[in-house]
N, C-alpha and C positions, 0 to 999 in steps of 0.2 A: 664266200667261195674260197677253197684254196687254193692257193699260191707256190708253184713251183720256181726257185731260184737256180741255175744251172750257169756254172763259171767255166773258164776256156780250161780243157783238161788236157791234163799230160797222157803220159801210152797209159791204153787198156789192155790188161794181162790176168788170164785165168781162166778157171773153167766155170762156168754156173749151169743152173737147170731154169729153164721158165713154166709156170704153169702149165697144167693138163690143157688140152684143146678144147675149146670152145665145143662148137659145132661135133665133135664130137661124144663131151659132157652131156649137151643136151639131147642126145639119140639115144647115148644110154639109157639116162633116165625115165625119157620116153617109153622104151622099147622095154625096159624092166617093168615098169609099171603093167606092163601088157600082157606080159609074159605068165607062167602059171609057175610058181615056185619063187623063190629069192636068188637075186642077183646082187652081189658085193661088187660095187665099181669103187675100184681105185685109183688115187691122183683125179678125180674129179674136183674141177676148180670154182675154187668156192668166192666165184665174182660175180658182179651184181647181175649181169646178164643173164647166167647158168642160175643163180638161186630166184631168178623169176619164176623159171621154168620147176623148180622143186615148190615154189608156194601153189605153183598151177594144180601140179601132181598130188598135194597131200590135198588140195580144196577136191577134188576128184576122188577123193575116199580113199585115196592110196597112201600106207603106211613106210614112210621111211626114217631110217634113225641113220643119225650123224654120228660119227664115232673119226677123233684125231687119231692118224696110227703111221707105221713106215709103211713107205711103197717099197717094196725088194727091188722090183726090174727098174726103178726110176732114182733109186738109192738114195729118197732123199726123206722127211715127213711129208705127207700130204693127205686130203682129208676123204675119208672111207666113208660109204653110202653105203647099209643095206635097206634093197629096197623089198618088199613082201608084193610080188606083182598078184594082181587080183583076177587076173586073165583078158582073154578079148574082150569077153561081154561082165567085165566087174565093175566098171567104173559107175561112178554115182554120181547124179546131179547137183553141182556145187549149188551152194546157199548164196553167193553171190558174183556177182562180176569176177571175173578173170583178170584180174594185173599180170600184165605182161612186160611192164616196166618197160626199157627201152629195148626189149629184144627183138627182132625182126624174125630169128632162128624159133623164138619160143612163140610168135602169134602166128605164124603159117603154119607150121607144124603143128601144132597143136590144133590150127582149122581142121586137117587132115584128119585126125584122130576123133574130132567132135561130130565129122560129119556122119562118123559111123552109129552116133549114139545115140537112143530112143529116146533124149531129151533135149530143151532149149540151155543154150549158153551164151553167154552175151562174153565177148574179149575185149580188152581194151590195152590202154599201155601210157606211156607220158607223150608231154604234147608233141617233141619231136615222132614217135612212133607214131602218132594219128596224123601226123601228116605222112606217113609214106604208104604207097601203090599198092592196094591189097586185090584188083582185080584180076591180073592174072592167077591169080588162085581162086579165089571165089567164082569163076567162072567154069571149068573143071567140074568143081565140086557140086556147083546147080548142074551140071549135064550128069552126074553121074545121081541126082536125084536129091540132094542135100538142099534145106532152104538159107539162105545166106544174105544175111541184111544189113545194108553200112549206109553209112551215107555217101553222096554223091552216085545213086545208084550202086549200092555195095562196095563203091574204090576206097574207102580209107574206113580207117577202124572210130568208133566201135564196130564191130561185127556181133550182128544177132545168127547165132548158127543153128538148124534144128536137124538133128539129122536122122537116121534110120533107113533101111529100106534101100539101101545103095544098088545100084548096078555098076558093073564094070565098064569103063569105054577105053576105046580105041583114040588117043590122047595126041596131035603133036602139037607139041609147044612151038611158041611164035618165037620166044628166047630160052638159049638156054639158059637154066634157071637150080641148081643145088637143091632149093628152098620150096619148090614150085611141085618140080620135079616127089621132093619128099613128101610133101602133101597128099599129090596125087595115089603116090604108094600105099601109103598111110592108112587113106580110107578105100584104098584096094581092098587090105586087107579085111574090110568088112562088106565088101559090094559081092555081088553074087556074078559068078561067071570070072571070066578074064581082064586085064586093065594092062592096057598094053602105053606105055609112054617114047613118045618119039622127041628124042634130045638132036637139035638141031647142030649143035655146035660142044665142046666138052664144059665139064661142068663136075662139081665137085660129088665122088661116089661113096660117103662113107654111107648114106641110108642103105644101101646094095650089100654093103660090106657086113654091116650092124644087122639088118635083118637074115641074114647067111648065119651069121654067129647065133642067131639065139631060131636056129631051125630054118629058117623061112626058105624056101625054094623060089630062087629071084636067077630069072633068064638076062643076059645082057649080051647084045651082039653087035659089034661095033666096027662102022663101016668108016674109015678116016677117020674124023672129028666127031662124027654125028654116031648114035647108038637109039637103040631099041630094046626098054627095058620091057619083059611082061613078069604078070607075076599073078599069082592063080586065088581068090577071095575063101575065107574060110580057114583061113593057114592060122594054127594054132603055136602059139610062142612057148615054146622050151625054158625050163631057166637058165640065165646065163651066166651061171659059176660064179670065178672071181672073172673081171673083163679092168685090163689095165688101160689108163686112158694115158693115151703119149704126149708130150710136150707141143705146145700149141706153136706148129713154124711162122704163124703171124706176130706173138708174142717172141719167137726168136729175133723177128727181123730186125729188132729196135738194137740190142746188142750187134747186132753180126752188124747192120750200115754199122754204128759206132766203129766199131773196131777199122772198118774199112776205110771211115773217114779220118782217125783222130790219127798222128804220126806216131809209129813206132809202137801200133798196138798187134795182139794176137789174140782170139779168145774163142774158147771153146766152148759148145752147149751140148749138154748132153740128153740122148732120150729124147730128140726130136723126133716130131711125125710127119716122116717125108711121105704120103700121099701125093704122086704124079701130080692129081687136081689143085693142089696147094703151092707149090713150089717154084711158082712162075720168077717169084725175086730173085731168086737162084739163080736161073738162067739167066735174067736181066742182067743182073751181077755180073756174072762169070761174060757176058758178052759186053758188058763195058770194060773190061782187064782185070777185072778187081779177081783177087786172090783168096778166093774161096774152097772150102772143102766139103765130102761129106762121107762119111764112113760109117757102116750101114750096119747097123746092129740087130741080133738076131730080139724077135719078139716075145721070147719064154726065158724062163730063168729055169737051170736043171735041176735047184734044189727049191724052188717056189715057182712053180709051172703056173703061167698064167698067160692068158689072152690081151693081143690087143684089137680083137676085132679084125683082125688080120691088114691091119694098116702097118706098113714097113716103117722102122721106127733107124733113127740115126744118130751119128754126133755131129754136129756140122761145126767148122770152124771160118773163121775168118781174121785177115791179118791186113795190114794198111794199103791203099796200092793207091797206085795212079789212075786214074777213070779217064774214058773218052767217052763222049754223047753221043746217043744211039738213035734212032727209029723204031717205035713201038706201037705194035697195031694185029690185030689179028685176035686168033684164038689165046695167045700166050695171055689179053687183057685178062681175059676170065680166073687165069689160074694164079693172077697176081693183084685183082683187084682191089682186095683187100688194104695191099702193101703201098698202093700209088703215092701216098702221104709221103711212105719212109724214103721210099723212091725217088720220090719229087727232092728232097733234102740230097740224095747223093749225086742226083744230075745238078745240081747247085755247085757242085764240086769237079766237075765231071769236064773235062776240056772238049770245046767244040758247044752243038749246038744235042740238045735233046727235045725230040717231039712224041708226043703222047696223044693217039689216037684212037676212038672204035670206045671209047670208056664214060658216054654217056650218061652210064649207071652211077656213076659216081657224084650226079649230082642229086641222088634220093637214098643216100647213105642218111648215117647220124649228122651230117650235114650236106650243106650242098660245097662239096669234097676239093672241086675243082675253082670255083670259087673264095672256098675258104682258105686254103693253101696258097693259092696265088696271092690274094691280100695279105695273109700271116708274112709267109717268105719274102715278101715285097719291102715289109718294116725293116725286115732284117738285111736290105740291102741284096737281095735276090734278081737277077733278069729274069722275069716269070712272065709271060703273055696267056692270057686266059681264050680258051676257044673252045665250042659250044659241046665238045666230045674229047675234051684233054688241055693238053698245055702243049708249050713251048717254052723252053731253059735253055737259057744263055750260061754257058761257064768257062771257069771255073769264075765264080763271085767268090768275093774277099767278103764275109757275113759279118757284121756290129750285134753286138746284143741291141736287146732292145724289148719295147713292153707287148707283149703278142697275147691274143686270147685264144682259147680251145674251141670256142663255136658250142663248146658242150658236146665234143667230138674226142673218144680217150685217142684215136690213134692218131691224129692229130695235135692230141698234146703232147705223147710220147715223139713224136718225130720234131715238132718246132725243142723241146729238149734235147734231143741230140743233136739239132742244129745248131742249139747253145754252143753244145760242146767244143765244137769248129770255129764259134764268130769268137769275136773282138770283143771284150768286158760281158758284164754281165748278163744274163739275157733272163727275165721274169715271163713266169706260161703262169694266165688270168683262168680260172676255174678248172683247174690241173688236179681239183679230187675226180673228176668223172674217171679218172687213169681206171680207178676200180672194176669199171664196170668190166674189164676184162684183163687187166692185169693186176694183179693186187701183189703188193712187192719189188715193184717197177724199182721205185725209187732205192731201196736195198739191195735188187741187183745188180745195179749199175752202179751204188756205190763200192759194193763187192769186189766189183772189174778195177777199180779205181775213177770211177765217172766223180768229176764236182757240183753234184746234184743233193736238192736237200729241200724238204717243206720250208716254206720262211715261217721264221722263230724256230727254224729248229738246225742251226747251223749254219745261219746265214753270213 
């Protein structure tokens, strides 16, 4: 297992770019395959999570080629897909199992998409991924006529999926749900009649966004928090050009806290994708004092006209500040769930008391998030109290390095490394290769910034 070594660092200064977005890499992909013509995505990130989801797609008959080239609107190299979609009804019955690796993003969605096809699929993924809640999805998908078979009565993977023959239902979900929510869509698009989804609380819209871009006629009416997507079965996918994927603001976080935390830093990232649904650390941020920015960049370039799906795309910066501890609970969990890791590291810094509520879910992540954070940060000399839907952070904590493991959790590696950053001598992160699975370059970006980060044996 590898070994990340991270030393107390001096100011962070400069500008970098972080990988394409997740969640949005794997929509395209999706959504191209489906599509009737080719679609070139560009700045699709080429991490272990996103290239689950490409092994799903070429096992499914679908022809894609890789090709390294420049992104123009992202101005930086990043790796070009084109894909040859085969249309709605092209897809072929794979020869074996579905690895879906540790993606959560690649085995719902892709339930969505199987349920519509006149064949069996069996999905699976690594042992973390078979442990996490596959029934709220698989339930949906048997009402609208699909057969779906796991164990524990269908809740965790593998999943046997058979589908064909869809009808549309009239859908409200118990949670909101991003992932849930996309499935449903998904195999909308193949059910006969309407498929109406009732989003209780907000939740992240690129599927709305991605199916609009490659034709789809997708209704959204949103009443406060809660919305009402429909969307009409039968809808035929367009090609989608070139479609540029923006910089992943979950992959920004791990710079922008640094820069927050480390004295006398400033640092800027460009070609972020501020998506409203994403950008909860932002506001967390900005309402503990910290001195952040965002400057909103337009999404086409005038002499290489390209799409991003119509997701608003940014530079965000960030510079050192003083933090107070906050109160956090509501709908803003949702839109920063992701980030609670990086989060939890800058309330460790943060004067006063930080409480962390309503986040549950975090403990049926790539690990159990809330737990694992709390023990990691605790080594490190953290006041952390563990409770059953968040935390509680005592600060600011004076952090010691010290020997912390990842859980086999990457964003949890990436944030006990920038806690390095801030503690007292050295601080060693224990199976720190999982970083890959969604940032790949972690480690060069932040030495980029001036971060004292480095594989051991390779700088130590």
């Amino acid at each position: 297992m590898q070994r990340l070594i991270v030393h107390p660092s001096g100011p962070l200064a400069g500008i970098a770019r972080v990988p394409g977005d997740k969640s949005i890499s794997h929509r395209a992909l999706l959504l191209s395959a489906l599509a009737t013509g080719d679609t070139t995505i560009h700045g699709w990130v080429d991490a272990d999570v996103c290239r689950a989801t490409l092994r799903c797609v070429r096992s499914l008959g679908v022809t894609v080629e890789e090709t390294p080239g420049f992104t123009e609107i992202m101005g930086a190299w990043q790796g070009i897909l084109t894909v040859h979609g085969v249309g709605l009804h092209g897809l072929r019955e794979p020869a074996d199992v579905l690895d879906c690796a540790g993606s959560g993003t690649t085995i719902r969605l892709l339930a969505g998409i199987l349920a519509g096809q006149p064949f069996t699929s069996i999905v699976t993924g690594s042992e973390a991924l078979r442990r996490r809640p596959m029934g709220r999805v698989a339930e949906p998908l048997r009402l609208m006529g699909a057969t779906v078979l796991g164990r524990q009565d269908g809740r965790l993977p593998p999943l046997a999926i058979r589908g064909g023959q869809l009808r549309g239902i009239d859908y409200a979900m118990p949670v909101a749900s991003a992932q849930v929510k996309s499935a449903i869509l998904l195999a909308g698009l193949f059910a006969a009649g309407e498929t109406i989804v009732h989003e209780p609380g907000p939740a992240r819209d690129h599927t709305e966004r991605m199916l609009a871009h490659f034709g789809v006629v997708v209704e959204s009416q949103r009443t406060g928090s809660a919305a009402t997507i429909r969307l009409c079965g039968g809808q035929e996918l367009t090609s989608g050009g070139r479609l540029d994927v923006p910089g992943d603001f979950s992959s920004a976080a791990f710079p922008l806290v640094a820069a927050v935390l480390v004295p006398s830093s400033a640092v800027r990232l460009i070609g972020v994708g501020v998506n409203p649904t994403r950008t909860g650390l932002y506001d967390l941020l900005e309402s503990m004092g910290a001195a952040v920015g965002m400057e909103e960049q337009p999404p086409t370039d005038a002499t290489h006209p390209a799409s991003a799906a119509g997701e608003p795309m940014a530079t965000v910066s960030g510079r050192s500040s003083a933090l107070t501890g906050i109160e956090v609970g509501g709908e803003v969990v949702v839109r920063a769930i992701d980030e609670f890791p990086i989060f939890a590291v800058a309330a460790t810094q943060a004067a006063g008391t930080t409480v962390i509520r309503d986040a549950a879910e975090l403990r049926v992540k790539e690990s159990d998030r809330i737990a694992a954070v709390c023990t990691e940060l605790r080594k490190m000399g953290a006041d952390v109290e563990e409770r059953p839907d968040g935390m509680r952070i005592h600060g600011p904590a004076r952090l010691h390095g010290a020997l912390v493991d990842s859980h086999h959790d990457h964003r949890l590696a990436m944030s006990l490394a920038v806690a390095g950053l801030v503690a007292d001598g050295p601080t060693e992160v224990l199976d720190a290769g999982v970083i890959r699975d969604s940032f790949p370059g972690f480690v060069e970006t932040m030495r980029g910034l001036g971060a004292d980060v480095a594989w051991a044996g390779d700088g130590e």
